[in-house]
ROTI-153454 format. One record per atom (N, C-alpha, C): x, y, z; residue in one letter. Coordinates in pm, whole numbers, padded with zeros to 5 digits, always signed. Layout:
XYZA
...
REM end
This chain:
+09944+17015+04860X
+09898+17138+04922X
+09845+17113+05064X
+09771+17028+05088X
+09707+16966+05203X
+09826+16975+05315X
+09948+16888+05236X
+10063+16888+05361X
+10116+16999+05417X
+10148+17086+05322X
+10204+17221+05332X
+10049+17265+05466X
+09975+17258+05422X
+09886+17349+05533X
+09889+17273+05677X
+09902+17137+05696X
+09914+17090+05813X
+10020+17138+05872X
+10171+17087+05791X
+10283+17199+05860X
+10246+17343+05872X
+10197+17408+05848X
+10182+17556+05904X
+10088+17562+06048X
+10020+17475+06032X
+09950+17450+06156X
+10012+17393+06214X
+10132+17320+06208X
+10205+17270+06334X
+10302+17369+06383X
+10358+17468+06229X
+10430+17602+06301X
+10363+17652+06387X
+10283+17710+06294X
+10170+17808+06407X
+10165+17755+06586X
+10110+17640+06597X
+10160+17568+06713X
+10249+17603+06802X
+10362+17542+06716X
+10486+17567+06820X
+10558+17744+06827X
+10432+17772+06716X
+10503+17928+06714X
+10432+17988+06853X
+10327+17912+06902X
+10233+17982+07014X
+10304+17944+07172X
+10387+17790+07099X
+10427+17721+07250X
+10532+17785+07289X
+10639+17831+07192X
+10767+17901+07207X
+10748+18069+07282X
+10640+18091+07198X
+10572+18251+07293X
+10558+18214+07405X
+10481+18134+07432X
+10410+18157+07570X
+10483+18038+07670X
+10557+18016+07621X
+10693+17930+07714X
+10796+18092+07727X
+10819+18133+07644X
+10946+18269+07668X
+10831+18349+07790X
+10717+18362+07753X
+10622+18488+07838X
+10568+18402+07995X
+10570+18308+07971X
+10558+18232+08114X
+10649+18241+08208X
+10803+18252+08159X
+10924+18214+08216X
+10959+18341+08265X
+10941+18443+08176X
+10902+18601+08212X
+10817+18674+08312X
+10713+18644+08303X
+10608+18647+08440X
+10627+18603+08570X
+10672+18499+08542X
+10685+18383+08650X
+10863+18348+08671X
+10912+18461+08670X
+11090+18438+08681X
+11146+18444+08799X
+11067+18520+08914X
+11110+18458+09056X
+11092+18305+09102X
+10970+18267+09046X
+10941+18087+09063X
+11033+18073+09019X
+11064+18055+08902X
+11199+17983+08811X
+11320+17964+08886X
+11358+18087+08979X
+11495+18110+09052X
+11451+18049+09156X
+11372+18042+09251X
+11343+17992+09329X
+11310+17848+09325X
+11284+17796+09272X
+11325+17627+09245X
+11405+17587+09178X
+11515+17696+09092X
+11631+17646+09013X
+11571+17572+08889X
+11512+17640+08829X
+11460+17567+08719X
+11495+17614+08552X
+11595+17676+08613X
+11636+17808+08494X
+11676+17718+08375X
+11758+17600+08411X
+11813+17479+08285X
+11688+17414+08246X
+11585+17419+08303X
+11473+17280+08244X
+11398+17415+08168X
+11349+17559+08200X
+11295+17642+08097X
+11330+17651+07966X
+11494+17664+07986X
+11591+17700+07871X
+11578+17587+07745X
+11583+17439+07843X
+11594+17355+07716X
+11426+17323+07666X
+11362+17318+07727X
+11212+17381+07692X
+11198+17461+07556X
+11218+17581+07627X
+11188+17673+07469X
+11331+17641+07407X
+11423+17541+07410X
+11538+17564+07316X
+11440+17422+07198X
+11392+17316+07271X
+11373+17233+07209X
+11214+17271+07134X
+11125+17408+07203X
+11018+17444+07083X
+11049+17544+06985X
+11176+17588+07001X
+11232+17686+06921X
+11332+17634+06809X
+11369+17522+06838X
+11397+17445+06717X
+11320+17359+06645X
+11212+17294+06696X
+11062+17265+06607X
+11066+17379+06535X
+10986+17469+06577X
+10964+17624+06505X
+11049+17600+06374X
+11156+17659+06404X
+11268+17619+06302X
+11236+17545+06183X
+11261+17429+06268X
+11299+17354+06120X
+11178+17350+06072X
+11052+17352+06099X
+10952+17329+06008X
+10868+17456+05940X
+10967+17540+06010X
+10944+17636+05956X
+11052+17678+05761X
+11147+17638+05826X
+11219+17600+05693X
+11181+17517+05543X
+11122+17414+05658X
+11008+17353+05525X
+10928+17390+05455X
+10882+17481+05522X
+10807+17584+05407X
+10810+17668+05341X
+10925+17732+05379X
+11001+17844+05308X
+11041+17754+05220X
+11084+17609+05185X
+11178+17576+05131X
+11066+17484+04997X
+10995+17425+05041X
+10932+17351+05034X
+10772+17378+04892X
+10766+17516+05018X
+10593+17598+04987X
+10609+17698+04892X
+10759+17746+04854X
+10774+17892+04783X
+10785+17887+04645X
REM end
């Protein structure tokens, strides 16, 4: 049980980093174009949006 709750706290986590990486990139989307940074955002939230994911799976899979 213990483990199951640490992974949710690591979702939760990356569930906050993936928000506020999409809402940063959003706010701040003329910077982005303006230094060409549009590929380093993308794989950013691609690589906290697949954390999310899979450990999020783990618990559906795992916890249910």
């Amino acid at each position: 049980m213990q483990a199951a709750t640490e992974v949710r706290k690591e979702v939760n986590e990356l569930d906050n980093l993936t928000t506020g990486k999409a809402v940063d990139v959003l706010l701040n989307y003329e910077t982005v174009k303006l230094f060409n940074n549009e590929q380093l955002e993308v794989d950013q939230y691609d690589a906290y949006l697949l954390g999310f994911q899979v450990q999020n799976k783990y618990i559906l899979t795992y916890t249910c």
